[in-house]
N, C-alpha and C positions, 0 to 999 in steps of 0.2 A: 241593821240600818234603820227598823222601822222605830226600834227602841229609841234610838238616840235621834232619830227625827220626833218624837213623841216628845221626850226630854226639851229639844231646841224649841218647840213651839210652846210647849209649857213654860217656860222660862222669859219666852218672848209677852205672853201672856201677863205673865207675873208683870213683869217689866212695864208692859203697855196700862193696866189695869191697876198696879201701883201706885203711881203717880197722882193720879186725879185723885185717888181713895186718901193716900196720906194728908196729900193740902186740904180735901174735903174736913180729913180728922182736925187737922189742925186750927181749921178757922172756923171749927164751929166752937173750941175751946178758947182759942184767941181771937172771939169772930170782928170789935172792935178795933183792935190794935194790931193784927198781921194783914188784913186784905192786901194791903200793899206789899207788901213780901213774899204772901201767896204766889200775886198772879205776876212778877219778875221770877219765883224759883219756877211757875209751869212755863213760862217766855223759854227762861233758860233749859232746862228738861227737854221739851219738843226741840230745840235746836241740836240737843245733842243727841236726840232719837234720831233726829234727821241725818246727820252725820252719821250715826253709825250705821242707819239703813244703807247711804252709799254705801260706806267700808264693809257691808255684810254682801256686797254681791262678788263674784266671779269677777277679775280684770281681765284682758285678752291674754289669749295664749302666746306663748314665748316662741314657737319657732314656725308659725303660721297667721296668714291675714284671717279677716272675717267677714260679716256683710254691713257691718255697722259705718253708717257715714256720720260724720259729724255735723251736729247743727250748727246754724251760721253763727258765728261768732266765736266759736270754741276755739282752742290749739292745743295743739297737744307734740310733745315729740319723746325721742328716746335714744339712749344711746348703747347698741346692742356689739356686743362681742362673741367671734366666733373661734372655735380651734379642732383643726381638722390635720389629722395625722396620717397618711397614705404609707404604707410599706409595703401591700402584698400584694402579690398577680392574682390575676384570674381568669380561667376560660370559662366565659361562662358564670356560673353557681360554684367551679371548683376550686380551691385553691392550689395554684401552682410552684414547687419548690426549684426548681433550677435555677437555672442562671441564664433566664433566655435573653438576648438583647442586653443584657448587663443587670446592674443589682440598683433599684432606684427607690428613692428615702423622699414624700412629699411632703411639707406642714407648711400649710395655709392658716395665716392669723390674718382676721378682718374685725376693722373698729367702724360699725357703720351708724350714721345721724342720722336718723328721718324724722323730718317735720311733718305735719297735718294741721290743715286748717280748714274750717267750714267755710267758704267761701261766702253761697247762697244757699235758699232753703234746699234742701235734701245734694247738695252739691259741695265735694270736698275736694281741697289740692293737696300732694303732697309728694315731697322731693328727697330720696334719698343717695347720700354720699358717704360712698365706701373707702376706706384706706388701707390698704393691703401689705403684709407683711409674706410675699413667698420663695421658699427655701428649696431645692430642687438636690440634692443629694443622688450621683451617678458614678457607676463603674463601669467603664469600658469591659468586652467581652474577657479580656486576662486581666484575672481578680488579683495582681501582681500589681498591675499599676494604682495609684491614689484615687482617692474618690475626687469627681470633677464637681463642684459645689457652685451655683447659680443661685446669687438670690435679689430680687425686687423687691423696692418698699417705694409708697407713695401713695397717691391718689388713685384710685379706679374711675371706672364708668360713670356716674351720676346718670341716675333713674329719675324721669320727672312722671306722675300718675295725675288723670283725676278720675273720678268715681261719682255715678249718679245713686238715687237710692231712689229702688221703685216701691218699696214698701218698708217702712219704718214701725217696730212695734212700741217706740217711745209716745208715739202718736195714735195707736190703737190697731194697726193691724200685729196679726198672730205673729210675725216673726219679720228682721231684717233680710232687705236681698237689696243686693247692689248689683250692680256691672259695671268695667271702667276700663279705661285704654292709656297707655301714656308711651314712653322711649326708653330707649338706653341713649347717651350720648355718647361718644369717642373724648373722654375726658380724660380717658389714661392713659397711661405709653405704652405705646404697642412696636417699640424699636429695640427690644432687647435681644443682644446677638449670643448665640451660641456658641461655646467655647471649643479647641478642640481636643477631642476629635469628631466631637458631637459636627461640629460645624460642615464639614464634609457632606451629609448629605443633607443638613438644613442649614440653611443661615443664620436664621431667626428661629426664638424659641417659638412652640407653638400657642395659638390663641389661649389657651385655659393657663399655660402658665405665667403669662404677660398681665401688665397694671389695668391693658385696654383691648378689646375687639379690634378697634381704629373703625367701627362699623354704627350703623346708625339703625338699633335693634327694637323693632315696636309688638309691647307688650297689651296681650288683654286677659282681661280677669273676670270672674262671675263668683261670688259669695252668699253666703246667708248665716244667719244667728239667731238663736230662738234663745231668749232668756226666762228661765221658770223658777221662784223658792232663787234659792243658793247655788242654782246651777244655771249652765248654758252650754249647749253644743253647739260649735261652726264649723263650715263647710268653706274650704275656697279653692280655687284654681285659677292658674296662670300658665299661657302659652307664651313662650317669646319665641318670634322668627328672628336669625340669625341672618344679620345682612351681611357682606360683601366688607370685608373687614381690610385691612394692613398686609401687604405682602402677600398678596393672591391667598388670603386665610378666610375662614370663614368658623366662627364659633356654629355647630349642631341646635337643631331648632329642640327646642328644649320645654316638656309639660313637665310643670306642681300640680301635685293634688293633695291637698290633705285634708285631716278627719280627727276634730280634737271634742273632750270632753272637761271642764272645768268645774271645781265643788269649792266654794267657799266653807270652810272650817270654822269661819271667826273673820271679827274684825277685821285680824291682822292675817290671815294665811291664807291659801286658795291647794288647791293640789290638782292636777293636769294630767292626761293621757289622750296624747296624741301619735295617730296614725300619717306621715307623711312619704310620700313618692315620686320620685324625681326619674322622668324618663329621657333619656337626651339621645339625639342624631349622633352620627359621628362627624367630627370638625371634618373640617377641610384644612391641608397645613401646606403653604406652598404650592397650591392647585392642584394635588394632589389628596385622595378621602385617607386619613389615616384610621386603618383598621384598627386599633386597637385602644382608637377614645369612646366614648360614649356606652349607651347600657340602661338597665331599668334597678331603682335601687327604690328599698322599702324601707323605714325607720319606725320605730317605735319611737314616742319622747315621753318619758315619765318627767312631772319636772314641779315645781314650788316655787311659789308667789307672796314674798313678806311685802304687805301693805302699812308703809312707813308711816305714812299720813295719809289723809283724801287727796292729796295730791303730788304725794310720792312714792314709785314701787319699784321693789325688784323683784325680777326670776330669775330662775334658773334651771333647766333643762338638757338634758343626754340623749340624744338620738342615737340609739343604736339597732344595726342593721339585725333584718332579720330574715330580707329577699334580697338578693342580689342575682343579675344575670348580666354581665357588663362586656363587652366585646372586644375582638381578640383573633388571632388565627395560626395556625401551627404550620411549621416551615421546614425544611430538610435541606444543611443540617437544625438540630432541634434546637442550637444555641439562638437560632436567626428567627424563633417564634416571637411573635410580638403578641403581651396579653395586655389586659384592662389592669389598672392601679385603683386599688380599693382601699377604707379603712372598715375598720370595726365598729367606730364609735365617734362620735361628735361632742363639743362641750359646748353649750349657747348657755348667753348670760343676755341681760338687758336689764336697762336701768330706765325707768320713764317718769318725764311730769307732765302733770295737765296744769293749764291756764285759764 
């Protein structure tokens, strides 16, 4: 690493220290007839240093906030995709092979918008709206009968945020930290009925599987960003409490935490590893706590960032598990155990522009 940090500064050098030296060469040979050519090629040159200085830093990480707030007048948004595939039980860290409670298949697809705007100085808003795609795959206790298939698509929840910045290192202190608060709104459908035989002893599917809470959920956050060279680490977290939802339900108060690292390559690429942790309550479904939602789950994201233009990018990123302890509880007979539904892996994409 130290080699090829050697290399990128020597080259930077070259690059910076070029410029001035060759028009220097040139107009002392053409020193009546180029001055004006000269100083339009250094106009143009420092314009495109300048440019590619942005394009050589680090862009945000793909499956985590940070602490950086936008200055007044920016926007910025993006349009992120997710795909989460659920098929296995678990007590706990274990994985469980029966047939407890029946055999159940999850894939969660979400297309989510968030806008950002700098409002005022160290003050940003910003609104996001999710569209969810989920598919619910179930067998009744005798694996004889057909699988029972539930699925919703439509609009979720819309998140509104804003975010103050108590220290900005665009401005001179050592590093970004923000803090900020915003909602979840009840924007999605949260009336989706249960089919049977499921139906029997709920009505209604539960809150995690539905478009909406029907609950009015307030979110707060605390971040920071330190940007140095070609790199930047950030740090963020978010608690949301779970309010008082649709059919006596209650979505599990739920902490993010996560822990990323970003290396700009070049211009055009960045490469990312990040640490993120999701720890959730268990729901409430029908006024009653269902034992076997919720849990503490850890991801690793390795992930890649093509820098299209200054002002167009994408990632893409794989979280995959590497802690899991997700809840659950064992019953007699052993069919009537109800575990935690997990996956292995995650797929995030995101596409973003600035303004």
């Amino acid at each position: 690493m130290n080699k090829i940090s050697l290399l990128l500064t020597v080259c930077a050098l070259v690059l910076l220290l070029g410029f001035p030296h060759n028009s220097y060469a040139e107009t002392q040979v053409n020193e009546n007839n180029n001055i004006e050519k000269s100083s339009k090629d250094n106009a143009k040159a420092k314009k495109v240093m300048k440019k590619k200085g942005i394009m050589d830093k680090c862009i945000g990480l793909v499956n985590m906030s940070n602490g950086i707030v936008l200055p007044k007048g920016k926007f910025v948004t993006n349009i992120k995709y997710r795909y989460v595939h659920k098929d296995s039980l678990y007590d706990g860290s274990h994985k469980m092979n029966g047939n407890y409670g029946g055999k159940y298949s999850r894939i969660n697809q979400s297309v989510q918008l968030t806008a950002k705007a700098g409002l005022f100085k160290n003050f940003e808003a910003r609104v996001m709206v999710p569209f969810w795609d989920k598919v619910v795959k179930r067998k009744p206790g005798n694996l004889a009968q057909p699988w029972d298939k539930d699925t919703v698509s439509g609009l979720g929840d819309m998140v509104f945020m804003g975010r103050y910045a108590l220290m900005t290192q665009r401005e001179g202190d050592w590093l970004s930290f923000s803090i900020g608060a915003g909602v979840k709104c009840p924007t999605g459908d949260a009336d989706h009925e249960n089919d049977q035989p499921f139906s029997k002893m709920y009505e209604y599917l539960g809150p995690s599987a539905q478009l909406g809470t029907g609950s009015w959920d307030p979110k707060f956050e605390i971040g920071a960003t330190k940007m140095f060279g070609r790199s930047r680490v950030d740090a963020h977290m978010m608690y949301t409490l779970g309010g008082e939802g649709a059919h006596h339900s209650r979505k599990g108060n739920q902490l993010n935490y996560d822990l990323g690292y970003g290396y700009s390559l070049n211009q055009y690429f960045d490469l990312e590893l990040e640490l993120n942790g999701v720890d959730q309550d268990r729901d409430i479904h029908a006024g009653s706590i269902d034992d076997s939602t919720g849990g503490h789950t850890i991801f690793i994201t390795p992930g890649v960032h093509w820098k299209i233009t200054d002002r167009l990018n994408l990632a893409v990123g794989v979280p995959v598990v590497v802690y899991r302890d997700l809840n659950g509880y064992s019953s007699t007979p052993d069919a009537n155990s109800r575990y935690g539904l997990g996956e292995d892996f995650q797929v995030v994409t995101r596409l973003g522009f600035c303004f």
